[in-house]
TORSERO-915602 format. One record per residue: x, z, y of N, C-alpha, C, O in turn; residue in three letters. Coordinates in steps of 0.05 Angstrom, whole numbers, padded with zeros to 5 digits, always signed. Each point is the difference from the previous one (the first is absolute). Example, Ala and Ser with C-alpha at 12.3 -4.5 7.8 and 13.67 -1.06 7.14 Angstrom:
<atoms>
+00264+00156-00114-00018+00000+00024+00018+00000+00024+00021+00013+00000ALA-00028-00027+00021+00016+00001+00024-00015+00014+00022+00010+00004+00022SER
</atoms>
This chain:
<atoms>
+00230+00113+00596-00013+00025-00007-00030-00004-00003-00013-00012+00018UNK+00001+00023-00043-00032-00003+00000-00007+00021+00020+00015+00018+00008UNK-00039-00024+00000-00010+00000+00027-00016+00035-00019+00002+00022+00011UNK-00017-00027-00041-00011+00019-00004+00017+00011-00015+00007+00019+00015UNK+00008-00017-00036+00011+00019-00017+00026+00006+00024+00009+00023-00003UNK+00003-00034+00021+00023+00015+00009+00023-00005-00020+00017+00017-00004UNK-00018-00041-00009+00023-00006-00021+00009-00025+00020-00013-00008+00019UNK+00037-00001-00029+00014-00023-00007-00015-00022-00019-00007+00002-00024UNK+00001-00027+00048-00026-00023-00009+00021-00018-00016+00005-00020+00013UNK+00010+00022-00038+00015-00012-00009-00009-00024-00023-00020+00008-00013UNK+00026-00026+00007-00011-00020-00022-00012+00014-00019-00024-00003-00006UNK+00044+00022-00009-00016+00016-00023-00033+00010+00016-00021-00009-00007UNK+00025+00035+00034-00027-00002+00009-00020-00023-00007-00016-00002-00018UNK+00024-00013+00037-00023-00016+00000-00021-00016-00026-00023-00007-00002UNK+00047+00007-00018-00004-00010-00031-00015+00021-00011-00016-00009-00016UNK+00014+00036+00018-00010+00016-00012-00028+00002+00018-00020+00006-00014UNK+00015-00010+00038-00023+00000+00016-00023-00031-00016-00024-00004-00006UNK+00044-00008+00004-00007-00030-00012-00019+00000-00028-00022-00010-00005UNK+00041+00024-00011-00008+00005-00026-00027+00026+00004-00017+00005-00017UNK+00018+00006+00039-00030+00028-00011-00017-00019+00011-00021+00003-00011UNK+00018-00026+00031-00020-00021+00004-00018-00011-00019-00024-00002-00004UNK+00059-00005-00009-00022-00021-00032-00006+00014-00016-00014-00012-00018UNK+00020+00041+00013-00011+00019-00012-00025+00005+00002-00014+00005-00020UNK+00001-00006+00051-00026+00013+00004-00017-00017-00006-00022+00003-00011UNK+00034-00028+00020-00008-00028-00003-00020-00004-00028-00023-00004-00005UNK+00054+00008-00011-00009-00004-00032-00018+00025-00010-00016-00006-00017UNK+00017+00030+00023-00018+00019-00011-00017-00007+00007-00018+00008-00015UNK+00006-00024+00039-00025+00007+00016-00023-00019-00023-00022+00005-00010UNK+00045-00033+00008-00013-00019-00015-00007+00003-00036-00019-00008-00014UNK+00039+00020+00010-00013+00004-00022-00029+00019-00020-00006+00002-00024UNK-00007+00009+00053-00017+00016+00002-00031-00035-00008-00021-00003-00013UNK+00035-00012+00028-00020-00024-00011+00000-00016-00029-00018-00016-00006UNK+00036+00021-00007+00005-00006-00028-00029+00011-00016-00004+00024-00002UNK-00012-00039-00006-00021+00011-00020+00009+00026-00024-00012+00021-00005UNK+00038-00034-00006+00007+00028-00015+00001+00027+00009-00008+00021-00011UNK+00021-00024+00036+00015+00026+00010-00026+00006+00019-00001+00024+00005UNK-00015-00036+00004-00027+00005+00017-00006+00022-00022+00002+00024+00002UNK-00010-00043-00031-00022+00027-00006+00023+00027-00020-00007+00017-00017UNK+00021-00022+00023+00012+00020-00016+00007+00016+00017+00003+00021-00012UNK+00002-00017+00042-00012+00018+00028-00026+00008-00001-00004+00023+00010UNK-00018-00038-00022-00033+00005+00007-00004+00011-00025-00023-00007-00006UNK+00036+00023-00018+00000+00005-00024-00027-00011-00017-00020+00010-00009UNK+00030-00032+00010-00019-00022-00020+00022-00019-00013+00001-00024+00007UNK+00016+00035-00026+00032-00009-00014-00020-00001-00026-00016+00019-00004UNK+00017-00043-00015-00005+00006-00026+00028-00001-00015+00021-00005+00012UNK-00023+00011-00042+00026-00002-00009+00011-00033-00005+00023-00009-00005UNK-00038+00000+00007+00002-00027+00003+00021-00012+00021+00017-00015-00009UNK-00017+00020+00032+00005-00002+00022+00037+00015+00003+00018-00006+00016UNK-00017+00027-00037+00022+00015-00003+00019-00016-00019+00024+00000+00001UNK-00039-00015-00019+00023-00013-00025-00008-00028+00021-00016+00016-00008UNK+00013-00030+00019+00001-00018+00015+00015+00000+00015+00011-00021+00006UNK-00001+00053+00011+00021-00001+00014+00032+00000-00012+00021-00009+00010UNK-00025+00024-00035+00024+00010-00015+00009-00031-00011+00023-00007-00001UNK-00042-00008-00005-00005-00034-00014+00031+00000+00014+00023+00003-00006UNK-00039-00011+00029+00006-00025+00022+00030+00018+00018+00019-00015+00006UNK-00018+00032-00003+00026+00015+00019+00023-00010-00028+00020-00015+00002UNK-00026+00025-00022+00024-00001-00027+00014-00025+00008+00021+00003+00011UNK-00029-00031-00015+00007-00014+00008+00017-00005+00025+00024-00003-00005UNK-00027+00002+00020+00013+00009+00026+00031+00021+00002+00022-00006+00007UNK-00035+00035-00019+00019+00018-00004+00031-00010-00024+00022+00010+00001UNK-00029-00030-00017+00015-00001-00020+00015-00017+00015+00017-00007-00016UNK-00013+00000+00031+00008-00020+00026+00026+00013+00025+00018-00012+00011UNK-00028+00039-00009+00011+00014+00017+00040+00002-00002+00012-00017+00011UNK-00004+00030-00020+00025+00002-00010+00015-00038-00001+00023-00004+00007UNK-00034-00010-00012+00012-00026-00008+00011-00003+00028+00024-00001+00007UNK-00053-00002+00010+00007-00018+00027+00010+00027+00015+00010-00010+00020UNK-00008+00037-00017+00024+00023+00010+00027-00013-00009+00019-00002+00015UNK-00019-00009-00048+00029+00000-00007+00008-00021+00013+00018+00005+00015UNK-00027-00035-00016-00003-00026+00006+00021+00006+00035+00022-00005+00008UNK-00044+00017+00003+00006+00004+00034+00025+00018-00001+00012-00002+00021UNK+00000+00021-00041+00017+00014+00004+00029-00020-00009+00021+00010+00009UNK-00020-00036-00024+00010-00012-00010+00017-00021+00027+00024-00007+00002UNK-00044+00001+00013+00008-00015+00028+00005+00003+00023+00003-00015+00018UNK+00001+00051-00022+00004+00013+00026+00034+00000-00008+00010+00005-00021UNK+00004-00014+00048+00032-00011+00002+00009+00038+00000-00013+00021-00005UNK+00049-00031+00017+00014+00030-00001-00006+00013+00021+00002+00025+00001UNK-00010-00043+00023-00014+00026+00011-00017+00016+00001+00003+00021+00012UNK-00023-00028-00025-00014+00021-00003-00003+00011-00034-00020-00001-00015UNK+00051+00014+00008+00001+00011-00029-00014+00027-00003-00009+00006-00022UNK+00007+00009+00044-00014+00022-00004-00031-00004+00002-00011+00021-00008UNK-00002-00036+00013-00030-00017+00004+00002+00000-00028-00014+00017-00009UNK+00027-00032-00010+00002-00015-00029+00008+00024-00010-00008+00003-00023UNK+00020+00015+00031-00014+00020-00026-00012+00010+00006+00007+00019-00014UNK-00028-00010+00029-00022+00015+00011-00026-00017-00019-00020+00011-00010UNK+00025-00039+00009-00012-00015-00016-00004-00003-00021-00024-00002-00007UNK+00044+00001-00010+00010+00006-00023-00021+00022-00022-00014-00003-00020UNK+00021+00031+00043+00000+00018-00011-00040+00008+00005-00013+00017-00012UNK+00003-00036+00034-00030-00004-00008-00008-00015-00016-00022+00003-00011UNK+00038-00021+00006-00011-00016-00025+00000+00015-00027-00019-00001-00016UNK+00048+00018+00011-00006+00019-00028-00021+00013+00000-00013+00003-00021UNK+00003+00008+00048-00018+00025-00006-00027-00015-00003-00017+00015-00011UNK+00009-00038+00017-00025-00016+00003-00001-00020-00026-00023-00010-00002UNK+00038+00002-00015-00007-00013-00027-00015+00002-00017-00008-00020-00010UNK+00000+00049+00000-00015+00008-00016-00031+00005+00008-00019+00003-00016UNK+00019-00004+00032-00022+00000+00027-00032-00002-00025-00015+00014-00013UNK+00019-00037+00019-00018-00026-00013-00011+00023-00034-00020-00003-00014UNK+00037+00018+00010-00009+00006-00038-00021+00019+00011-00023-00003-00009UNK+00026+00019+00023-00020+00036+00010-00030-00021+00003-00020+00007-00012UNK+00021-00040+00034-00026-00012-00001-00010-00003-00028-00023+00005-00006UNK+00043-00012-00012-00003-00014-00022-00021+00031-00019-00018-00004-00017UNK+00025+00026+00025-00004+00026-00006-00035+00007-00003-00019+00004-00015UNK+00029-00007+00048-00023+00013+00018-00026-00019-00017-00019+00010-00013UNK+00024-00040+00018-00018-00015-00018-00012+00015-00021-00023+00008+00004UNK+00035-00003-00029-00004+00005-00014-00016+00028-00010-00017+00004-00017UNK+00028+00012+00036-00014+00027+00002-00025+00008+00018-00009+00022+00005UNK+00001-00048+00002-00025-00005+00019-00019-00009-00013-00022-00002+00009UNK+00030-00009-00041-00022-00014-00017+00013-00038-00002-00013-00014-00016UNK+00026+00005+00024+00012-00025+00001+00013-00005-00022+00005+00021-00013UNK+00002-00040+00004+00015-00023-00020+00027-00001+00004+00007-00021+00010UNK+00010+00037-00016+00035-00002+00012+00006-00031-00003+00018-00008+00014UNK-00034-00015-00035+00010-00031+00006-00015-00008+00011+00003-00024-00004UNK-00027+00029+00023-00015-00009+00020+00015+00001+00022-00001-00019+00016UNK+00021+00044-00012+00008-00006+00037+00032-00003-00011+00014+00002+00020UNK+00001-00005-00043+00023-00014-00008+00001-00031+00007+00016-00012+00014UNK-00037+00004-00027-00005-00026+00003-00010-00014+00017-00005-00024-00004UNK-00001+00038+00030-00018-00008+00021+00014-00013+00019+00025+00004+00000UNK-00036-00024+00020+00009-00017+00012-00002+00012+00032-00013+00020+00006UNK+00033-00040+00017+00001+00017+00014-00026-00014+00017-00009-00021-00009UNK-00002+00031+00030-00032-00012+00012+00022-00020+00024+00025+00000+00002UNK-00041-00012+00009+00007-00022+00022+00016+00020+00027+00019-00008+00013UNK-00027+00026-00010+00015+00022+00023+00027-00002-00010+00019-00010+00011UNK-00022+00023-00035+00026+00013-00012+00027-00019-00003+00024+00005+00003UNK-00038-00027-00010+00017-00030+00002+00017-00011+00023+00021-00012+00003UNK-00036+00020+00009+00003-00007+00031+00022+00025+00011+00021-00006+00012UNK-00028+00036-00017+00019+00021+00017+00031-00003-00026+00023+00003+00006UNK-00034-00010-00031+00022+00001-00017+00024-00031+00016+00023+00001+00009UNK-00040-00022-00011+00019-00025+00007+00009+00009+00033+00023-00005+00006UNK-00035+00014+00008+00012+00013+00026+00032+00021-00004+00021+00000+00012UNK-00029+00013-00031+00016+00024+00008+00024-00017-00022+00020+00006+00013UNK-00012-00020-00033+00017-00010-00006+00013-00023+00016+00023-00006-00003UNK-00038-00006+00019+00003-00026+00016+00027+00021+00024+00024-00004+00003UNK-00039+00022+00007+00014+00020+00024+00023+00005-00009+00020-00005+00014UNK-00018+00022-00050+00025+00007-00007+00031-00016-00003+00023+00007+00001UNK-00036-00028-00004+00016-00019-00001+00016-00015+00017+00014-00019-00005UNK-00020+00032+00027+00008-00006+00019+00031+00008+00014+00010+00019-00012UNK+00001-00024+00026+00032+00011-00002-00004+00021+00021-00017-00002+00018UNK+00032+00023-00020-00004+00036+00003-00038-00005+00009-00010-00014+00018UNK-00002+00029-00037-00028-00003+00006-00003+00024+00007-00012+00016-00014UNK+00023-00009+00036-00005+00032+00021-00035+00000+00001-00009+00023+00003UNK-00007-00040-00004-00021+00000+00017-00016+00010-00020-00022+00008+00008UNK+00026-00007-00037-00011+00005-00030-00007+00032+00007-00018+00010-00014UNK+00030+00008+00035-00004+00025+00005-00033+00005+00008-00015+00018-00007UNK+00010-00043+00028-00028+00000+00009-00021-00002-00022-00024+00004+00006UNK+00030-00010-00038-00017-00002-00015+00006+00023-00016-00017+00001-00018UNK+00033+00017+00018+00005+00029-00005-00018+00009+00007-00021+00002-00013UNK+00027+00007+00038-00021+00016+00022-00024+00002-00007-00013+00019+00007UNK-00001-00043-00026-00033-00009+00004-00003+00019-00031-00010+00021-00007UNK+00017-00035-00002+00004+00002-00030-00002+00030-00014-00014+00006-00019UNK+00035+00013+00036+00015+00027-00001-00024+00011+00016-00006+00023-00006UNK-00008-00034+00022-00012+00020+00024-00024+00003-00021-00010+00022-00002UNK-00003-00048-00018-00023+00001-00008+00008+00025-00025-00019+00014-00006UNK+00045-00008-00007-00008+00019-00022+00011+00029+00025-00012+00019-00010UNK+00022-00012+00026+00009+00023+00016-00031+00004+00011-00011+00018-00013UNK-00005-00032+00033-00023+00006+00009-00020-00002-00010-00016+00019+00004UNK+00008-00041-00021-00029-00009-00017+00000+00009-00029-00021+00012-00004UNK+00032-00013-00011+00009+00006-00028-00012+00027-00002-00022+00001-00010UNK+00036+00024+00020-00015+00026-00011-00032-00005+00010-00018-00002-00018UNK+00011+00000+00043-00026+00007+00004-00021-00018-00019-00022+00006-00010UNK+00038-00030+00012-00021-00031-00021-00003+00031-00024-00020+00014+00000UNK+00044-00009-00018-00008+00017-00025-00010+00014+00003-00019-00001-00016UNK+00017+00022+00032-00025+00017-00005-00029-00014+00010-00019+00016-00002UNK+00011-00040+00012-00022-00004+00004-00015-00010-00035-00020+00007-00012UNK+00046-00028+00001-00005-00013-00014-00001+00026-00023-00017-00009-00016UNK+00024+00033+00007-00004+00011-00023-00020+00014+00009-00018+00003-00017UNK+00014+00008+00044-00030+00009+00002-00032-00014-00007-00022+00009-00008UNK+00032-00033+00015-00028-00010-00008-00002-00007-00026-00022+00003-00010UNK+00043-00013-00007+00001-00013-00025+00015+00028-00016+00013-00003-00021UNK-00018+00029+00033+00011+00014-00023+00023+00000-00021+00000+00006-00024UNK+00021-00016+00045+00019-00014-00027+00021+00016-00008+00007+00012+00020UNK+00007-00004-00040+00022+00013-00001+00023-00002+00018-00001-00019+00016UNK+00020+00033-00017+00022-00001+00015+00015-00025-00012+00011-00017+00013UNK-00014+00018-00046+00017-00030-00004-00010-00025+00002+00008-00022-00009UNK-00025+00028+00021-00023-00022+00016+00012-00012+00027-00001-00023+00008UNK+00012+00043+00000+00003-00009+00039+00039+00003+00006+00010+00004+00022UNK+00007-00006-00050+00027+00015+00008+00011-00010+00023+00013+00011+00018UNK-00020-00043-00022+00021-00025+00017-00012+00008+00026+00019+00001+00016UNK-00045+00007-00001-00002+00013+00025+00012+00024+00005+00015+00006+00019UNK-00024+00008-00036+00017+00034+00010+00027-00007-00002+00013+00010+00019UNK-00005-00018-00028+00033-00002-00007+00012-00014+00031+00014+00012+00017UNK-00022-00032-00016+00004-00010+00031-00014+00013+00016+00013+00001+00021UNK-00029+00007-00019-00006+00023+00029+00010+00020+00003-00004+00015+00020UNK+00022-00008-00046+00015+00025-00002+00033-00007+00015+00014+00012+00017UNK-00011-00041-00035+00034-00002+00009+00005-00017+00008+00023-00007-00003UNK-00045-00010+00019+00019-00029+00025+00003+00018+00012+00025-00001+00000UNK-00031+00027+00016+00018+00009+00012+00028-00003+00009+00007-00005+00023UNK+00011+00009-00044+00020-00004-00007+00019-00030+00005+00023-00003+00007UNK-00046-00018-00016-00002-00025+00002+00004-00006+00039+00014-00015+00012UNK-00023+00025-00009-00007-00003+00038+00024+00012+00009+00014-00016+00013UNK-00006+00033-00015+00040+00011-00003+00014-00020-00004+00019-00008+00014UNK-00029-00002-00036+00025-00020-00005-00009-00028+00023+00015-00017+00009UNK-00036+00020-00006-00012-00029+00021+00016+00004+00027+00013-00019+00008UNK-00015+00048+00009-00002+00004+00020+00042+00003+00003+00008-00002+00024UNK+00012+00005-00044+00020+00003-00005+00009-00042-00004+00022-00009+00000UNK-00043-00002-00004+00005-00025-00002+00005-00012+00024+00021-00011+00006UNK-00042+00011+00009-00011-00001+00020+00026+00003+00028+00008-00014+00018UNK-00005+00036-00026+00026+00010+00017+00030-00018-00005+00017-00002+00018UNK-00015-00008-00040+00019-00018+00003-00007-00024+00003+00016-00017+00007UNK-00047+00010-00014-00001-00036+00011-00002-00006+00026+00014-00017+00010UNK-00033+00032+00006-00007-00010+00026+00022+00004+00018+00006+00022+00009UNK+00006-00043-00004+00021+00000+00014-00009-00021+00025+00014-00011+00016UNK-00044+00010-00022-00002-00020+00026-00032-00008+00004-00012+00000-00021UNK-00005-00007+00045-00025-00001-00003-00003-00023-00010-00023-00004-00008UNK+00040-00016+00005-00008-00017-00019+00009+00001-00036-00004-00018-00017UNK+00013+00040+00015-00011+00005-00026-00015+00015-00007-00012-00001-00021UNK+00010+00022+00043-00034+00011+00005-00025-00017-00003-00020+00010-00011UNK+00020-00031+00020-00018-00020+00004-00006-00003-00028-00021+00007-00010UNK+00044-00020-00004-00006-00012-00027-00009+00025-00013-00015-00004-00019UNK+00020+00028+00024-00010+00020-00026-00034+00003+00004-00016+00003-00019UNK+00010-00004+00043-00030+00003+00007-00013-00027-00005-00025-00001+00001UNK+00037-00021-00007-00019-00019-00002-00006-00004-00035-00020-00007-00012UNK+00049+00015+00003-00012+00004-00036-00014+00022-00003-00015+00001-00020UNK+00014+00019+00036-00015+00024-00008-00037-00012+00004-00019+00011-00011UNK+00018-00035+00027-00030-00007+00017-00005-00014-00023-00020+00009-00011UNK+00037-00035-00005-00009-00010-00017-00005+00008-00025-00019-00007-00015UNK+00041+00028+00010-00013+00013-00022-00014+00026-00007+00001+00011-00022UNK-00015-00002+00048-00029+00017+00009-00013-00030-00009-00010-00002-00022UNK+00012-00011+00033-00027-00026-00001-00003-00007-00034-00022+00001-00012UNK+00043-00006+00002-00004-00006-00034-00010+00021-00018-00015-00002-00019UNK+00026+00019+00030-00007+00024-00024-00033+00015+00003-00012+00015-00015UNK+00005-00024+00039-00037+00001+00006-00001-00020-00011-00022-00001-00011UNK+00036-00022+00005-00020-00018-00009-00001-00002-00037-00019-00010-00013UNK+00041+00021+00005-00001+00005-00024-00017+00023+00000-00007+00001-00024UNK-00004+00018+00038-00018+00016-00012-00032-00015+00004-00018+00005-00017UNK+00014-00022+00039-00024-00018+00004-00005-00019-00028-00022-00001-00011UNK+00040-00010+00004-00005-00013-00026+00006+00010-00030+00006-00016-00018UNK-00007+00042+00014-00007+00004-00021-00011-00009-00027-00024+00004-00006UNK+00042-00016-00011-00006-00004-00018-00016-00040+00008-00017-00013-00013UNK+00030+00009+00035-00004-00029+00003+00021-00014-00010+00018-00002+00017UNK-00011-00011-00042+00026-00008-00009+00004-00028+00002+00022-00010-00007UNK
</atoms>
């Protein structure tokens, strides 16, 4: 029994205590990112906005593969995990075109961030998160959910309204934020329904919090190197 909530201290508990850690962890740090520093201290040029849209596209066009990849190696026990998977990977494919969008409607080159490469971060959380999927039932691929899902459910709306306030931008400027601050919601349902059928133990608790640590750690660092290719 937790000592403070008066619940049942069960594996799932403790995994979910685990994960709001590297949560605070990771929000706290990315407050040190030069980008996201001044785009808090509203000193964002638009520069700084198609630099981000550049460099995330890359990355995002990525998403759905290594969901499907990891949904591919999860065995029969966990069939209900694999379509929970599945059915994030449909909704996250197209992902990547609204950046391709947003680019464009910001003043950008639609074959500037088509053609763009991914920066040294991005390389690194991309070869991570396929390396993980590949792995046989990659239960622990949830911990990089969590990070991933938490940045468009928590960061996503507020990032858009900072970023169209200062740069004045249209709504078809900022969709790929509002759109995710509107509906990982939903996304986190399906996380927290995942969740409930993987942890069946603190040591797969373990593993979900330690992909969730490494990939908090990559995806700051793909925003630290920006446009370092």
């Amino acid at each position: 029994m937790n000592a403070e909530t008066g619940k049942p201290d069960t594996a799932l508990a403790r995994t979910h205590r685990g994960l709001a850690r590297v949560w605070i962890d990771f929000e706290t740090s990315l407050m040190t990112v030069p980008l996201v520093s001044r785009l808090h201290a509203g000193k964002w040029r638009r520069d700084d906005y198609l630099a981000l849209l550049r460099n995330l596209r890359q990355q995002v066009v990525e998403g759905s593969r290594w969901i499907s990849r990891a949904a591919s190696n999860l065995g029969t026990d966990y069939e209900e995990l694999r379509t929970l998977f599945i059915h994030h990977a449909e909704e996250e494919h197209r992902d990547y075109r609204m950046l391709e969008d947003n680019y464009v409607a910001a003043g950008g080159l639609r074959e500037d961030i088509v053609g763009g490469e991914k920066n040294i971060g991005s390389e690194a959380l991309s070869g991570y998160m396929y390396n993980a999927a590949s792995q046989r039932d990659p239960v622990g691929m949830l911990g990089a959910m969590f990070v991933i899902e938490g940045l468009g459910n928590r960061i996503a709306g507020p990032w858009s309204k900072l970023m169209a306030e200062q740069l004045d931008l249209p709504p078809e400027a900022t969709s790929f934020f509002t759109y995710h601050g509107e509906n990982d919601e939903d996304h986190l349902e399906m996380f927290d329904r995942a969740m409930e059928i993987a942890v069946t133990s603190d040591a797969v608790g373990s593993d979900i919090i330690k992909h969730a640590k490494v990939v908090a750690r990559l995806y700051r660092l793909q925003l630290e190197e920006i446009d370092n290719v």
